[in-house]
C-alpha positions as a Python dict, from the first residue, in 0.01 Angstrom:
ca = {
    (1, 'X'): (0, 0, 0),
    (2, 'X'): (-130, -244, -284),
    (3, 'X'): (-467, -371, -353),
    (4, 'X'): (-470, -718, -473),
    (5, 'X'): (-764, -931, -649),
    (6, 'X'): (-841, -1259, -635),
    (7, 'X'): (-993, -1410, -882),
    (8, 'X'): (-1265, -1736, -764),
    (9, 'X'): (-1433, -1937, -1049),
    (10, 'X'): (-1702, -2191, -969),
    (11, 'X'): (-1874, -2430, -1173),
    (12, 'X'): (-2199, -2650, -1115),
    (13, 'X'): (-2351, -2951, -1367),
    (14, 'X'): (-2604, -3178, -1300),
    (15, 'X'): (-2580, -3590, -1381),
    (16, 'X'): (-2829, -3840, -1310),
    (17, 'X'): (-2563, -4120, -1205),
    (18, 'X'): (-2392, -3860, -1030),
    (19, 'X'): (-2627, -3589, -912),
    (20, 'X'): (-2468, -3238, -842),
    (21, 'X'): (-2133, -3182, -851),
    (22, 'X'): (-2007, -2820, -784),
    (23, 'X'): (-1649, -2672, -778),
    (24, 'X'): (-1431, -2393, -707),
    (25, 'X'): (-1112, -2296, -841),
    (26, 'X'): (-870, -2034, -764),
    (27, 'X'): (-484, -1904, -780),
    (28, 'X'): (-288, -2183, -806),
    (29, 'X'): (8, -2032, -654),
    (30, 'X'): (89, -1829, -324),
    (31, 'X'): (-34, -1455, -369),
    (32, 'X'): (266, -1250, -218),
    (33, 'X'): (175, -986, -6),
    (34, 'X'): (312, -689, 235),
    (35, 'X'): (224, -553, 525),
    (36, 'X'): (-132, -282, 498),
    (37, 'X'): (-205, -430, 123),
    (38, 'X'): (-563, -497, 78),
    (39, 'X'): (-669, -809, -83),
    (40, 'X'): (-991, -821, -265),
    (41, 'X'): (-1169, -1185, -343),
    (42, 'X'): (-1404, -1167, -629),
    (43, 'X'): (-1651, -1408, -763),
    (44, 'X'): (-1483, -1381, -1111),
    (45, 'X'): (-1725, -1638, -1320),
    (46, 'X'): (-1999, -1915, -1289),
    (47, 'X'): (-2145, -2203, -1509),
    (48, 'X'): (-2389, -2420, -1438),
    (49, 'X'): (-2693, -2306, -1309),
    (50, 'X'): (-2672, -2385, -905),
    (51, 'X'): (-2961, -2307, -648),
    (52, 'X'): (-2906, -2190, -242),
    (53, 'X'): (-2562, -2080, -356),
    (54, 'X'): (-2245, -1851, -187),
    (55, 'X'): (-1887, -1816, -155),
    (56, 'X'): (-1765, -1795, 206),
    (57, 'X'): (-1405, -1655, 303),
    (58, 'X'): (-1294, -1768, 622),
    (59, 'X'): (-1032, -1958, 786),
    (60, 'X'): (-824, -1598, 861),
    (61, 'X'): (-520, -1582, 1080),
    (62, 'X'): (-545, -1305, 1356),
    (63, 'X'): (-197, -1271, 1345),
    (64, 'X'): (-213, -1187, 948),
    (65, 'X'): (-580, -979, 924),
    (66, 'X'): (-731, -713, 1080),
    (67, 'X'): (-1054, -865, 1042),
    (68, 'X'): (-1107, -1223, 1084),
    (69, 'X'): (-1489, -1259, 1051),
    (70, 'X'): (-1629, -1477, 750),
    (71, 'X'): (-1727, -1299, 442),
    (72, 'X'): (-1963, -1417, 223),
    (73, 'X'): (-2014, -1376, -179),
    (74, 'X'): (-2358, -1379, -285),
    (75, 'X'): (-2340, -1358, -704),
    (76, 'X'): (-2032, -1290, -995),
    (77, 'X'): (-1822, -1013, -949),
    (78, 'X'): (-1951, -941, -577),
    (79, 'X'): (-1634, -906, -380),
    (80, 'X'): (-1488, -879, -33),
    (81, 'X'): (-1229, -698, 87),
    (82, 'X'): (-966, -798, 349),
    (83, 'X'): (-661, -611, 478),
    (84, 'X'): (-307, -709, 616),
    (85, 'X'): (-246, -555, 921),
    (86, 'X'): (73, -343, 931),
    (87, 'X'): (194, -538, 1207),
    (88, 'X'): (103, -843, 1016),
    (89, 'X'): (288, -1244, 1065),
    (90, 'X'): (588, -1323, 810),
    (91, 'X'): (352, -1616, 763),
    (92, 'X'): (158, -1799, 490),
    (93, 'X'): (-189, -1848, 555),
    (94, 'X'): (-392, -2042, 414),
    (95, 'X'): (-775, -1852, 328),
    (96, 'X'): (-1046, -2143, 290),
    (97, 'X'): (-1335, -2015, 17),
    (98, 'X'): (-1607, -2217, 46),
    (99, 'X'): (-1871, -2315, -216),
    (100, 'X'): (-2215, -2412, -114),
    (101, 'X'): (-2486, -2483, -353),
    (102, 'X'): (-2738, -2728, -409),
    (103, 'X'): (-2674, -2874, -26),
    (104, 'X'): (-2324, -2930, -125),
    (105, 'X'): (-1981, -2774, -57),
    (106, 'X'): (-1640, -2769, -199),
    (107, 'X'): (-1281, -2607, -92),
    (108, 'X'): (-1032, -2418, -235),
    (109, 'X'): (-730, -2232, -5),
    (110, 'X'): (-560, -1942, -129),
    (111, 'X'): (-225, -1880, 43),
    (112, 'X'): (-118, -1542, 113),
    (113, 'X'): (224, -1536, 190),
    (114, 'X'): (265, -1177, 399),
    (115, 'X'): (662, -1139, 276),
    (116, 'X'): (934, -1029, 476),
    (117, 'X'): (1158, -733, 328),
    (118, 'X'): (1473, -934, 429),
    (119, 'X'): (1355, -1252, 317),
    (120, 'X'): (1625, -1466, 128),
    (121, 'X'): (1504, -1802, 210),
    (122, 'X'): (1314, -1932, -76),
    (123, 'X'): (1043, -2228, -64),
    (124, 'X'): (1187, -2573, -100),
    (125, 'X'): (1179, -2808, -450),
    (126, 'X'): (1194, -3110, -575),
    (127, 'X'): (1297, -3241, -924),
    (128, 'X'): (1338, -3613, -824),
    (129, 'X'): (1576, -3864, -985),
    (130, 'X'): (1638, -4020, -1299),
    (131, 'X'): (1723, -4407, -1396),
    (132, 'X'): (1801, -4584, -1688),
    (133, 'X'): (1918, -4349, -1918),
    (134, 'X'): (2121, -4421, -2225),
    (135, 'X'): (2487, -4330, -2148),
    (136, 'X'): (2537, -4016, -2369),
    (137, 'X'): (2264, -3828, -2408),
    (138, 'X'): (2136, -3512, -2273),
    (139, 'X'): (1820, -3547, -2002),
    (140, 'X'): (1644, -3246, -1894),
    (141, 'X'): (1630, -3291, -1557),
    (142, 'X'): (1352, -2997, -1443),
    (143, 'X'): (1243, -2703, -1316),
    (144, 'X'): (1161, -2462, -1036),
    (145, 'X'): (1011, -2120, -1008),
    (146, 'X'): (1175, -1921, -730),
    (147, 'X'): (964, -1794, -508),
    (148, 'X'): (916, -1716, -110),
    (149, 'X'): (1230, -1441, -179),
    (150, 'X'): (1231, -1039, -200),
    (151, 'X'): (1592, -973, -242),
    (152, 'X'): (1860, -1150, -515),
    (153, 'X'): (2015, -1454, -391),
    (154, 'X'): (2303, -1652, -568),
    (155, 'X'): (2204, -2010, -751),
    (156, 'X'): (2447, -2246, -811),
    (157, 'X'): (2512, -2601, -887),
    (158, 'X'): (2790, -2797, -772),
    (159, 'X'): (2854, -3071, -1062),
    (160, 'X'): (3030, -2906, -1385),
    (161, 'X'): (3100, -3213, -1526),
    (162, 'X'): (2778, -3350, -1558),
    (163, 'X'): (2501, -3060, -1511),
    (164, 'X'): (2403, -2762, -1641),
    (165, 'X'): (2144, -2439, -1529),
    (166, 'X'): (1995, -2169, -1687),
    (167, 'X'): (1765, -1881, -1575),
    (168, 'X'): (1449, -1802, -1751),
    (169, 'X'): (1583, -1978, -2062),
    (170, 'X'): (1882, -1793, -2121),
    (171, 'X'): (2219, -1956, -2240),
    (172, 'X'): (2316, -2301, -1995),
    (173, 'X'): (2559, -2219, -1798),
    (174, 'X'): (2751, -2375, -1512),
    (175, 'X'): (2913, -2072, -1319),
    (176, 'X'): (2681, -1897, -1051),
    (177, 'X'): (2422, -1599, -1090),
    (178, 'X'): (2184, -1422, -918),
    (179, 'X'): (1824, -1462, -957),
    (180, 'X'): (1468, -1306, -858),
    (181, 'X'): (1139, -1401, -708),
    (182, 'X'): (963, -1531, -975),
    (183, 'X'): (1275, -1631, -1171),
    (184, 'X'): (1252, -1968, -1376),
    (185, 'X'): (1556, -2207, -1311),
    (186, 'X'): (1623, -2494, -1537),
    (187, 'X'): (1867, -2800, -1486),
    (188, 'X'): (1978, -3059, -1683),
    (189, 'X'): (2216, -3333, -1703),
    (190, 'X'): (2504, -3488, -1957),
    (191, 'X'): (2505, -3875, -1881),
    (192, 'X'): (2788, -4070, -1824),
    (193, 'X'): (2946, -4283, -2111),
    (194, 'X'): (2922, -4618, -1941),
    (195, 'X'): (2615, -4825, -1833),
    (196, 'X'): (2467, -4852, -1447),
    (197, 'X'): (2675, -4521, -1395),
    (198, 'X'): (2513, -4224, -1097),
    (199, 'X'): (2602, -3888, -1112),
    (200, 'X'): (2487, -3629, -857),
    (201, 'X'): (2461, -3251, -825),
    (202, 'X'): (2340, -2983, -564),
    (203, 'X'): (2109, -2719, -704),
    (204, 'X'): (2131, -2439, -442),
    (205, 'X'): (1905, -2105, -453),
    (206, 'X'): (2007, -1921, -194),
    (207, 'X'): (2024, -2120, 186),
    (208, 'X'): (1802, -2427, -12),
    (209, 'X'): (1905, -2687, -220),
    (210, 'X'): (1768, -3006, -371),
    (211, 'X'): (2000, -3278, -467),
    (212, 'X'): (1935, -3514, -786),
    (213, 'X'): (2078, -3850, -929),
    (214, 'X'): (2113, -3964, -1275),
    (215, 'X'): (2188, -4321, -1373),
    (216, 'X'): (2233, -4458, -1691),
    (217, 'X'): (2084, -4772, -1708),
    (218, 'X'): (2176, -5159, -1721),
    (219, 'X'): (2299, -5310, -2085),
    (220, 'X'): (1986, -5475, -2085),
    (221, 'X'): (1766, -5200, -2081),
    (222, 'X'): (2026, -4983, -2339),
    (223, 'X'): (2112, -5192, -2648),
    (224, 'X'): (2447, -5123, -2810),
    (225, 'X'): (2446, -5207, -3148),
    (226, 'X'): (2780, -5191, -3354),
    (227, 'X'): (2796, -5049, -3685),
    (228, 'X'): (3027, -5332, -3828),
    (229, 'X'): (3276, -5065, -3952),
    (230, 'X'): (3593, -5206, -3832),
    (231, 'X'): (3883, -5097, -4070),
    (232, 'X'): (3960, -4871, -4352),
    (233, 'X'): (3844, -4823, -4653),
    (234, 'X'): (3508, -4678, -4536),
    (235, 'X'): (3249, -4585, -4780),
    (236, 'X'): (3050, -4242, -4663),
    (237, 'X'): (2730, -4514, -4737),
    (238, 'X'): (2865, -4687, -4525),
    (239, 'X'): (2798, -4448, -4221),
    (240, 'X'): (2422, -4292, -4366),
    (241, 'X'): (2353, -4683, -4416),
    (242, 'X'): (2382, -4789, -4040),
    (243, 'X'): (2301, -4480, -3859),
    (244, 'X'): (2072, -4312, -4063),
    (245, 'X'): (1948, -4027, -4205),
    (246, 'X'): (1708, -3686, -4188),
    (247, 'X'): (1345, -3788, -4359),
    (248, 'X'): (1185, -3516, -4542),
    (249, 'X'): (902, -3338, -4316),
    (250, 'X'): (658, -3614, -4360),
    (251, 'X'): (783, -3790, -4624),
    (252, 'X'): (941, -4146, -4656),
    (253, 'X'): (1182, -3977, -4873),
    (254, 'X'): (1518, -3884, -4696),
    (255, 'X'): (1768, -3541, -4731),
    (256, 'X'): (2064, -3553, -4884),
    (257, 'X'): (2360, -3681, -4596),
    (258, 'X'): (2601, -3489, -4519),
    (259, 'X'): (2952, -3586, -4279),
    (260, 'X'): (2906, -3353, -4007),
    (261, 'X'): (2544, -3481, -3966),
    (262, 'X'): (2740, -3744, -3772),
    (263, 'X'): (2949, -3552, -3480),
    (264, 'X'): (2903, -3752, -3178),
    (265, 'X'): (2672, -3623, -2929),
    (266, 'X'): (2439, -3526, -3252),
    (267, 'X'): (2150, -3694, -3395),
    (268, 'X'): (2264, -3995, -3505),
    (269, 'X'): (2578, -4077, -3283),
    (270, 'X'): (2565, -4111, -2918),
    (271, 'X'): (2797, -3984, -2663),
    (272, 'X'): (2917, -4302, -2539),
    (273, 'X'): (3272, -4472, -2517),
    (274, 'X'): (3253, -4628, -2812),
    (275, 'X'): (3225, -4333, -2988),
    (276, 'X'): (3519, -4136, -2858),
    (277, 'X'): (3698, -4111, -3191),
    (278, 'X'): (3432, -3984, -3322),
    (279, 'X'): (3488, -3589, -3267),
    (280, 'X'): (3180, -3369, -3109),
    (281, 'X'): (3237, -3083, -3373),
    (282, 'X'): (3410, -3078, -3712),
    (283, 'X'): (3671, -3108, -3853),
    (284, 'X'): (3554, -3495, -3864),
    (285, 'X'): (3632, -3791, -4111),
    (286, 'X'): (3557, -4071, -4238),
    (287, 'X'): (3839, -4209, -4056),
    (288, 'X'): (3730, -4194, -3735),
    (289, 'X'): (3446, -4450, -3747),
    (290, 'X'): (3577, -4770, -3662),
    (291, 'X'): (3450, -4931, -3385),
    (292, 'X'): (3157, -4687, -3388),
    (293, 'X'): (2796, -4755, -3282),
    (294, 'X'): (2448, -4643, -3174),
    (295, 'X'): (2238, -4756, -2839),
    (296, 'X'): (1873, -4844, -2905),
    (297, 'X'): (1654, -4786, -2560),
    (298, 'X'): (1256, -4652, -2449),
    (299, 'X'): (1355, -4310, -2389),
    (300, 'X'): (991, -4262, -2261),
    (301, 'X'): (822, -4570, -2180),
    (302, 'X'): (467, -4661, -2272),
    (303, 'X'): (228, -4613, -1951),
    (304, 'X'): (-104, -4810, -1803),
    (305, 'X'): (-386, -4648, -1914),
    (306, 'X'): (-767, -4637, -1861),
    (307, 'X'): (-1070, -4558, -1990),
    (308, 'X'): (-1444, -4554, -1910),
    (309, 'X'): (-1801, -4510, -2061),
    (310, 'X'): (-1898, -4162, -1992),
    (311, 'X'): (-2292, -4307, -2043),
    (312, 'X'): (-2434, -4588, -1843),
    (313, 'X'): (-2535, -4903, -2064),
    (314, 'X'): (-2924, -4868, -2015),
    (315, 'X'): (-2911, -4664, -2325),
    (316, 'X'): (-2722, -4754, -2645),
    (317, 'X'): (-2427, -4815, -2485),
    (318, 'X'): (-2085, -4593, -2717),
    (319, 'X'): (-1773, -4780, -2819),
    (320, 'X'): (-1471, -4692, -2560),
    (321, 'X'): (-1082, -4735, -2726),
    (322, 'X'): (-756, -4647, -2565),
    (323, 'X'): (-447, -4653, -2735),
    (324, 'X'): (-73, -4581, -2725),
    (325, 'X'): (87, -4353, -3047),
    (326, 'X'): (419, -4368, -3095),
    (327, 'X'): (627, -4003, -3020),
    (328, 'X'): (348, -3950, -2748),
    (329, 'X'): (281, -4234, -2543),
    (330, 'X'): (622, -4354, -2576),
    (331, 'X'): (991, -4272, -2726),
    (332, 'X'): (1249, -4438, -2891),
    (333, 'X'): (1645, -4302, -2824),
    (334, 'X'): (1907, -4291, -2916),
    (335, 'X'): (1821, -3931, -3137),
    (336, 'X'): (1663, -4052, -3496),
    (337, 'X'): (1699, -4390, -3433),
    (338, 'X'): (1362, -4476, -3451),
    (339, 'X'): (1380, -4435, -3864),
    (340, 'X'): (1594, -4721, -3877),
    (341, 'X'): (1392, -4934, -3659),
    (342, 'X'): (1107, -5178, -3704),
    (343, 'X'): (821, -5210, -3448),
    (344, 'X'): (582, -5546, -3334),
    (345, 'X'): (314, -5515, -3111),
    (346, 'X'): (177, -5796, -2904),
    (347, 'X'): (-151, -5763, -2678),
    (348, 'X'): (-373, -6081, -2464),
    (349, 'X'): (-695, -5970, -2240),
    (350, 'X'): (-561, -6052, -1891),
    (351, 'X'): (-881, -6005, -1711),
    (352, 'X'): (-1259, -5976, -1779),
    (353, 'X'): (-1546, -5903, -1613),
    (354, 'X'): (-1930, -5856, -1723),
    (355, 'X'): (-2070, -5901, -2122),
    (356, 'X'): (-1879, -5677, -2404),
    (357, 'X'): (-1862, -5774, -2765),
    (358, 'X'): (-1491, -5840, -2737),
    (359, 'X'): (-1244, -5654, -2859),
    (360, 'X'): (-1146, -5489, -3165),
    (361, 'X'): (-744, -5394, -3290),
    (362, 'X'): (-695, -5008, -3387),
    (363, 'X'): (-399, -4964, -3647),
    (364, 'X'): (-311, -4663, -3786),
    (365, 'X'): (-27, -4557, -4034),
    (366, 'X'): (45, -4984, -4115),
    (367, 'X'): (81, -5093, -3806),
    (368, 'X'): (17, -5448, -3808),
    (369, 'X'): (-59, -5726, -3482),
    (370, 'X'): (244, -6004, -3406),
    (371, 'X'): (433, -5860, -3751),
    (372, 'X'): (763, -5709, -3743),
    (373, 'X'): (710, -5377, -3965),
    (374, 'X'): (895, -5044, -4068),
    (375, 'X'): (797, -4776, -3777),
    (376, 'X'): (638, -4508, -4093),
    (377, 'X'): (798, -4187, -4115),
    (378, 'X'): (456, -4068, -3951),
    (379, 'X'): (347, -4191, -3586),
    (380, 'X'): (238, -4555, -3554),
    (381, 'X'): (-40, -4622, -3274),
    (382, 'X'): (-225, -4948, -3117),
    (383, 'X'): (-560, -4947, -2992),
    (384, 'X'): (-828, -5156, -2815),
    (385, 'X'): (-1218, -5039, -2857),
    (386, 'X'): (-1535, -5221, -2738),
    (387, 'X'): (-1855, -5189, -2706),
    (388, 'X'): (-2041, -5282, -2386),
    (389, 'X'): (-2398, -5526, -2427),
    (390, 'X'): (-2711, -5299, -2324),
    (391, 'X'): (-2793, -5300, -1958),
    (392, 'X'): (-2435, -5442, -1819),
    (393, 'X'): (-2133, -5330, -1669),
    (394, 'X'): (-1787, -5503, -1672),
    (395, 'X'): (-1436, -5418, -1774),
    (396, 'X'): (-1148, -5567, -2000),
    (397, 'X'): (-801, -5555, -1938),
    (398, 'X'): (-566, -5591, -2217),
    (399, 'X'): (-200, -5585, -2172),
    (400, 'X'): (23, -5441, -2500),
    (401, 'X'): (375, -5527, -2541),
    (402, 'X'): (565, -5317, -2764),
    (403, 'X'): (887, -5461, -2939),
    (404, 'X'): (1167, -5233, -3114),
    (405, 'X'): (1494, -5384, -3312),
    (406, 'X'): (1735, -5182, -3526),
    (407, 'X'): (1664, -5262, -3871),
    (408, 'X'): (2038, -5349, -3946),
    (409, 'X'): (2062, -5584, -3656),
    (410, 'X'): (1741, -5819, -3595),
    (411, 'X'): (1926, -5971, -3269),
    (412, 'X'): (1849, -5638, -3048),
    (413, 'X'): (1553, -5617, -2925),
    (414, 'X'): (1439, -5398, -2670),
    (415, 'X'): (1045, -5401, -2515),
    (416, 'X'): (819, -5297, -2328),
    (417, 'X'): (449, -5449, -2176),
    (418, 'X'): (201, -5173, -2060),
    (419, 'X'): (-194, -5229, -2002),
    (420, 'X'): (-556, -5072, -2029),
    (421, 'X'): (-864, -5110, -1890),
    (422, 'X'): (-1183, -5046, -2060),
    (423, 'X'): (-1481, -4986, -1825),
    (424, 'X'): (-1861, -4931, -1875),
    (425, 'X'): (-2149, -4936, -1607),
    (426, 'X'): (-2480, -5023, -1560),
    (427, 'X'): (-2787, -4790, -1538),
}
């Protein structure tokens, strides 16, 4: 039989706005047991410096332990042992440790999972849906660890066409395999060439499964923007001109262009039906880009963000900025496009409450207010900082809209509007 710790970290600071706060932290995932193992909890670390303290473990199944009464932690590494009884539940239960200190108390459940030696039912996922992707491109849909299993099971998907797995970041693949408890699975998805397009696929693990949808999105939310090559001659500038090409590791300077930079489904072409004679590897020539193009879109959208004074005004109250950095906060598709694109940023205070000293623009690498501008070969961010009167408390919020056009093409715009709030409170 197996002995098993558990490790249980608690922590303890003092703040005169907030008084004590104490917590407890543990494994964040099941602990899988058999039958007769013993499971030791130890009090693995502590900060802070708490008074009237302890760790209780309670909470214990009688259908899982042989002892159910509460055991109780008194300082670091002190621990308390528990066994499974050989007759033990195929259940998960969850163990409550309890933190008490400075009157206080806080929770954190462990779950032992007592496993079954037949068990081929593993625990449930979800790796949701996606919307409004570019047609073309490849989106990684997620991931699951495989657990709640102690015998191989088969995983399978049951769209080809569209989707992909692999196991523990081995080759994609789209034939089934076997896999483990504790075996990483990974799925991802092709989109479809044409706009407001779902695809669907089955991820199964042994008896469970989780089905996902991908949609590409709307034309209005996925620019495409034709190259303007519509007949022969071509000139090889022609193509580095419009789509782009490699900057030097930060550098405005560029590397040399070369043909089969340009494969559709690479870098700088998308997968899309307007690309079709465009082949996916070589041979490829200049030939085939008539009618080409390239689909300008937020591949990761710019969220709502918030931030507040970590100091109450009734001393000298400290400046608080949030901001949104390009290649962070947000992402521009489709693949290098955003080297041959120019930014603007727009931002209003929607909403005010209480006495700041207004608020103050953060640029960084050029970027400029209400001014269309070259996004730099570096990031480009926008920020908002204030700093809140003595002895108030209040808030600003500012909404930011971010523009993006293709250099070449000043008529495609695509945007988006996110907002922040900057908070401060009294003493």
């Amino acid at each position: 039989m197996a002995t098993i710790t558990v490790n249980l970290a608690t922590t303890h600071f003092y703040e005169p706005e907030l008084g004590h706060t104490i917590n407890i932290t543990g494994p964040g995932d099941p602990i899988e047991v058999n039958r007769g193992d013993t499971i030791v909890f130890r009090w693995s670390s502590k900060s802070g410096s708490p008074s009237n303290y302890n760790i209780g473990i309670g909470s214990l199944d009688s259908s899982v332990w042989t002892n159910t009464t509460v055991a109780y932690l008194y300082e670091v590494n002190q621990t308390a042992s528990k066994v499974i009884k050989s007759n033990a539940s195929y259940v998960t239960d969850g163990v409550v440790c309890t933190f008490s200190a400075n009157g206080k108390t806080r929770n954190f459940t462990v779950n032992i999972r007592v496993l079954n030696p037949n068990d081929n039912t593993p625990d449930s996922w979800n790796m949701g849906n996606q919307t409004s992707k570019a047609p073309g491109i490849e989106v990684y849909i997620g991931s699951v660890t495989v657990r709640g299993i102690n015998v191989p099971v088969t995983c399978s998907i049951n769209n080809s066409t569209y989707f992909k797995f692999r196991v523990n970041g081995g080759s994609w693949r789209t034939s089934s395999t076997t896999v483990n408890s504790g075996d990483l699975v990974e799925l991802k998805c092709n989109t479809p060439q044409a706009f407001s397009q779902t695809v669907t696929n089955r991820l199964t693990i042994g008896t469970v499964y989780d089905d996902v949808s991908v949609t590409t999105g709307s034309s209005n939310s996925v620019q495409f923007i034709p190259s303007g090559i519509t007949g022969l001659p071509i000139k090889f500038s022609e193509v580095f001109g419009f789509f782009g090409r490699r900057r030097q590791y930060a550098s405005t300077d560029y590397e040399p262009a070369k043909l089969t930079d340009y494969l559709r489904g690479g870098d700088f072409l998308p997968n899309i039906t307007q690309n079709n004679g465009v082949p996916t590897s070589p041979p490829i020539r200049l030939s085939d880009f008539p009618g080409t193009g390239t689909s300008l879109y937020f591949d990761k959208y710019p969220n709502d963000k918030s931030a507040v004074s970590r100091t109450d005004t009734g001393s000298t109250p400290a400046e608080i900025e949030i901001g949104w950095e390009e290649s962070v906060d947000y992402t521009l598709g489709y693949g290098l496009i955003r080297d041959n694109c120019q930014v603007r940023f727009n931002w209003q205070i929607l909403n005010q409450e209480g006495r700041g000293e207004g608020v103050d623009v953060v640029l960084i690498n050029g970027s400029q207010i209400n001014t269309w501008q070259d996004i730099p070969a570096q990031f480009h961010y926008v920020g908002f900082k204030t700093r809140p009167k003595q002895n108030t408390e209040g808030f600003y919020t500012i909404g930011v809209t971010i523009e993006v056009r293709f250099r070449q093409d000043n008529s495609t715009i695509v945007e988006s509007t996110a907002t922040g709030t900057l908070r401060w409170y009294g003493p």
